[in-house]
C-alpha positions as CSV (number, residue, x, y, z in Angstrom):
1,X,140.9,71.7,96.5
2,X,137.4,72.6,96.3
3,X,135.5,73.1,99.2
4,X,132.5,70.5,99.6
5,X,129.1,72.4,99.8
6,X,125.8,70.7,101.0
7,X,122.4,71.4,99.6
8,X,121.3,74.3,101.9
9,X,124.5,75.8,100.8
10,X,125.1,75.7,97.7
11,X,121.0,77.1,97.2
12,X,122.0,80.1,99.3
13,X,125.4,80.2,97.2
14,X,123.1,80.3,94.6
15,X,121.3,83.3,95.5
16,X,124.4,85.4,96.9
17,X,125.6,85.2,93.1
18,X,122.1,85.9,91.0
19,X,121.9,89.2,93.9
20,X,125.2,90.2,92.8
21,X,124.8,89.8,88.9
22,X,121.1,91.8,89.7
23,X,121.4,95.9,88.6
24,X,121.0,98.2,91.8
25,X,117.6,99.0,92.3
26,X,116.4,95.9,91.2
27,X,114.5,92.8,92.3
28,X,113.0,90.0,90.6
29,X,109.7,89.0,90.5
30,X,107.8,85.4,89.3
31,X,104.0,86.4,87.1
32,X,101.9,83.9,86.0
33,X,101.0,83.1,82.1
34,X,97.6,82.3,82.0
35,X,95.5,82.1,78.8
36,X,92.2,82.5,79.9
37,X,91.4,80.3,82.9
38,X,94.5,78.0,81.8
39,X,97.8,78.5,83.5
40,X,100.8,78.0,81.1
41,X,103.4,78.6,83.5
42,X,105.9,81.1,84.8
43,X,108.3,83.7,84.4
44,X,110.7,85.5,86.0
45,X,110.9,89.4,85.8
46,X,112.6,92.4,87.2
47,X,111.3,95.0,89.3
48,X,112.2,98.0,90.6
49,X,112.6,97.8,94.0
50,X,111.3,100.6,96.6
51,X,113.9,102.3,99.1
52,X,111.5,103.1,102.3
53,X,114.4,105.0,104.0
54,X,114.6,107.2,100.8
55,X,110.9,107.8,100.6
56,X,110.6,108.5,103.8
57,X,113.4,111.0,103.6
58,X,111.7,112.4,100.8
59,X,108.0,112.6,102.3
60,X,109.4,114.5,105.1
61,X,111.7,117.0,103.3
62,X,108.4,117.6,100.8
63,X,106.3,118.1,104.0
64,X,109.0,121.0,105.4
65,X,108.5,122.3,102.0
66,X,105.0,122.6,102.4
67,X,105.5,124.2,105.7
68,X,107.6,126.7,104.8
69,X,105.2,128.0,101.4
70,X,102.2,128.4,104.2
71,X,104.7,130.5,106.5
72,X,106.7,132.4,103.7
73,X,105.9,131.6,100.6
74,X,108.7,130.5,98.1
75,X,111.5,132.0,99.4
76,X,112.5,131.7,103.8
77,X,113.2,135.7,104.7
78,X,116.1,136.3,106.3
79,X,115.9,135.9,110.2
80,X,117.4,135.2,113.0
81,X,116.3,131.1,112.6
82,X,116.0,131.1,109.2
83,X,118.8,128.7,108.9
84,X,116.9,126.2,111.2
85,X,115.5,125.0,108.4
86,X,118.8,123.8,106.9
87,X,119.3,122.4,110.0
88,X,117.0,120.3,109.8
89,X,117.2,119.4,106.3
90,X,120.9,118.3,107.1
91,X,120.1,116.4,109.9
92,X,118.0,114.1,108.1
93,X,120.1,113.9,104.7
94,X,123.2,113.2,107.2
95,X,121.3,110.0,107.7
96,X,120.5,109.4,104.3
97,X,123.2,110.0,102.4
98,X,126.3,109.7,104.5
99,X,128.8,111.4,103.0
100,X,127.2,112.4,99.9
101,X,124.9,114.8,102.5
102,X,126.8,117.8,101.6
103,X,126.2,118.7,98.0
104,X,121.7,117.7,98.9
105,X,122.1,120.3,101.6
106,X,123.5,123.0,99.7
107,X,121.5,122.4,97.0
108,X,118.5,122.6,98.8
109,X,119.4,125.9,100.3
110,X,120.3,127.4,96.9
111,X,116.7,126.5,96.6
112,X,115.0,128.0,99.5
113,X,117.4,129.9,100.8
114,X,119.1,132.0,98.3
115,X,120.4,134.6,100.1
116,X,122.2,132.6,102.6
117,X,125.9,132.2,101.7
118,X,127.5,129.6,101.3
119,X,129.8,129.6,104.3
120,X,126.7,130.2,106.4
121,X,125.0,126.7,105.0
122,X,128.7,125.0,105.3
123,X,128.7,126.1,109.6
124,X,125.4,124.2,109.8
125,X,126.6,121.1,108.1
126,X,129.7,121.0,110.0
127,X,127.5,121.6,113.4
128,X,125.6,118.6,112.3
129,X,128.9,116.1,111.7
130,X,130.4,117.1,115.2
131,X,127.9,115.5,117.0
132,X,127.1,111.7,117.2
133,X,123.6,111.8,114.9
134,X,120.9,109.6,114.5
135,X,117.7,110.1,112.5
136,X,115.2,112.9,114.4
137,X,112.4,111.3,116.1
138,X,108.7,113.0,114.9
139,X,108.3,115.1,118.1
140,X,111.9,116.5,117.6
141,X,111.3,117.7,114.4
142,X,107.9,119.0,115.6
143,X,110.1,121.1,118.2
144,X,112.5,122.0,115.9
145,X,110.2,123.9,113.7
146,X,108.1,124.4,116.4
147,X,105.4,123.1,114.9
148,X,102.1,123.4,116.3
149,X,99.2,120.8,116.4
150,X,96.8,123.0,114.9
151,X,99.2,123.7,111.9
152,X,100.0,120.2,111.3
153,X,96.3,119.6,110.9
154,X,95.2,122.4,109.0
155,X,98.6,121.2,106.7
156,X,97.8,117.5,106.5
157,X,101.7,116.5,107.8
158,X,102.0,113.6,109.2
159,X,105.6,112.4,109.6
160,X,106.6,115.4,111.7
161,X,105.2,115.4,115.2
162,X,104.1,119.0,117.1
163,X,105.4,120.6,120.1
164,X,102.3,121.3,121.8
165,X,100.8,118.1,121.6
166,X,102.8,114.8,122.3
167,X,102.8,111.3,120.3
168,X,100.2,109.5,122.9
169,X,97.8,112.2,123.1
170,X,97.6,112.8,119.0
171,X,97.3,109.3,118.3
172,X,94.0,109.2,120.9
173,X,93.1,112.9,119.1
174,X,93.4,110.9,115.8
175,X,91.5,107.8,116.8
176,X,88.4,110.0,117.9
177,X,89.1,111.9,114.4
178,X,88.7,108.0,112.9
179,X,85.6,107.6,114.9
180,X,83.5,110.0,114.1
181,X,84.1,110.3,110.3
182,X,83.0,106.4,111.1
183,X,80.3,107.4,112.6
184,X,79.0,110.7,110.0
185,X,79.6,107.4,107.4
186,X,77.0,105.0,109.0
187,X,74.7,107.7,109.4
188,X,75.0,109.3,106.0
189,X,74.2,104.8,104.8
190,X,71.2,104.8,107.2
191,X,70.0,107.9,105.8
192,X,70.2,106.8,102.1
193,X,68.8,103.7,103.1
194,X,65.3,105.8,104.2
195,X,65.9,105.9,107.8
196,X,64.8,108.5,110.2
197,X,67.5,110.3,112.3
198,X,66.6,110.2,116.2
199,X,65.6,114.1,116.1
200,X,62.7,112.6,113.3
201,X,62.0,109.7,115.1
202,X,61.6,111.2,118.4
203,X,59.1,114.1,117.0
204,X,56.9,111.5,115.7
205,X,57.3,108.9,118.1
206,X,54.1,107.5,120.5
207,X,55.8,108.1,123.5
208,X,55.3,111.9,122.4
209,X,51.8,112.2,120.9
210,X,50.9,109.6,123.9
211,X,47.6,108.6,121.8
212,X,46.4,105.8,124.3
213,X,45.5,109.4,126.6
214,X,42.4,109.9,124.1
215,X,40.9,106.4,124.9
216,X,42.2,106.8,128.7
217,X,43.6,103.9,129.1
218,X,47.5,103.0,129.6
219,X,50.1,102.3,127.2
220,X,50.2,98.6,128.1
221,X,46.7,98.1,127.5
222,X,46.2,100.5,124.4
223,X,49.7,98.1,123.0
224,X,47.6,95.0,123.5
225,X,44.6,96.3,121.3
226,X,46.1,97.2,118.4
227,X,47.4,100.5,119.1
228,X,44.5,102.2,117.8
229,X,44.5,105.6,116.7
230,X,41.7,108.2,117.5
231,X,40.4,110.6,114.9
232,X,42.1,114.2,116.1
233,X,39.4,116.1,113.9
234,X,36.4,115.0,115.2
235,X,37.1,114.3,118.6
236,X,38.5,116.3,121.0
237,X,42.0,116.3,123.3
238,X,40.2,116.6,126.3
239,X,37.6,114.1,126.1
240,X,37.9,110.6,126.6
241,X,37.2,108.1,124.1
242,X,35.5,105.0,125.7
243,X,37.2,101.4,123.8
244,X,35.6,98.3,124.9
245,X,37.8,95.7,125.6
């Protein structure tokens, strides 16, 4: 006998089954048919939907990349922690992939690491599913490739922290960074609107040419006239001008 199903139910029913008869990947969308101003309806389409766990896997293995062609170049040179780098590549494609981590590890290293052997690469992996693993934090990354603040600047990577510099203090570095490009902004505006910077205004400003000192009176009272200005070319600096009141 056929289980009896309220409303609620048998809309979520619904949606369990159109998920499963959906491709992988996919998501559907609703766009509206408008003919000019006039809306005609709707339809229903597919999208492709976005993994943010694989693009984020994928940002930060590019951004190692980058790192290692401003260090070596295309190619890691043999050294002692050379392989640290497939470390860390394993480390986050363990999290990724699961069990599929294995063959995206070694292919990588073909990649940047040709001269590494294969049994080499296979030690790291299996150091990496020994332990417990979760997905590296910024700042552990950042002290895995020891990483310093100044090259993740001059590099522009920002999903990998730096070992010099913690999470608290870049995020206060980066505000101040926000700040002042704010600030060059504004003043770049004011100055294509025709204002004067302060150096300008303070070079031509009264309280520097002082002109109420010709008449000899204060700056109150010269103010409250009109703020006259005396003729520099016939009269002199020294002498007085008298302004009746």
């Amino acid at each position: 006998m056929a289980r009896l199903m309220g409303p609620d139910q048998t809309a979520q029913s619904e949606k369990r089954t159109a998920k499963a008869d959906r491709p992988g990947g996919l998501a559907r969308d609703v766009t509206a048919i408008k003919i000019g101003d006039c809306l005609r309806g709707y339809k229903a389409v597919q999208r492709r939907m976005r993994s943010s766990r694989w693009n984020h896997f994928r940002g930060r293995m590019r951004e190692i990349e980058k790192l290692i062609r401003h260090r070596h170049g295309e190619i890691v040179p043999e050294a002692d922690d050379a392989l640290i780098y497939v470390e860390v590549i394993a480390g986050l494609a363990l999290v990724e992939f699961n069990e599929e981590f294995v063959q995206v590890v070694l292919g990588w290293a073909a990649r940047w690491l040709p001269w590494a052997g294969k049994a080499d690469i296979e030690d790291v992996i299996y150091e990496r599913t020994k332990v417990r693993f979760s997905d590296l934090s910024a700042d552990a990354l950042g002290h895995a490739l020891h990483l310093s603040y100044l090259e993740r600047s001059a590099l522009d990577i920002r999903t990998i922290g730096a070992f010099d510099v913690p999470k608290r203090k870049r995020a206060k570095l980066q505000k101040e960074k926000r700040r002042q490009r704010d600030r060059s902004r504004k003043e770049q505006q004011r100055r294509a609107a025709g204002a004067l910077s302060r150096a300008d205004y303070l070079a031509n400003s009264f309280s520097k040419a002082r002109p109420w000192e010709a008449f000899g009176i204060s700056r109150r009272t010269w103010e409250r006239r009109g703020k006259p200005m005396p003729d520099l070319v016939t009269i002199s600096d020294c002498d007085p001008i008298s302004l009746a009141a």
